[in-house]
C-alpha positions, 0 to 999 in steps of 0.5 A: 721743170724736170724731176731730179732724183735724189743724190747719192751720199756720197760722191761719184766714183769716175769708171772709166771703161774705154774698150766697152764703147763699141760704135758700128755702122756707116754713119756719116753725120755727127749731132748738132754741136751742142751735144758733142763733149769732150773727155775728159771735161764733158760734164761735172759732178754738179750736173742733173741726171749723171748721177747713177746708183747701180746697187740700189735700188735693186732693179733685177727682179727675174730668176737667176741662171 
């Protein structure tokens, strides 16, 4: 079994960026079908690991600019 961390309290908020996404190179070959998803619909609030805190814990240690 694979260790889940622990859920937020509260649920996720749903960011949607679509102009962040940049895809390059010349591939010609998609992944196996059971990894491809559509959006909106691909996963669920309920599945493991989509859960991401991104103010906690802190995780940038190094020095300011």
């Amino acid at each position: 079994m694979t260790p889940q961390a622990p859920r937020p309290p509260h649920p996720p908020r749903r960011l949607s960026f679509p102009d962040d996404l940049v895809v390059r190179g010349g591939g010609g070959k998609l992944p196996p079908s059971r990894y491809l998803v559509k959006f909106p619909g691909g996963y669920k609030n309920d599945d493991p690991g989509l859960n991401v805190n991104l103010y906690d814990p802190e995780v940038w240690y190094g020095q300011g600019s």
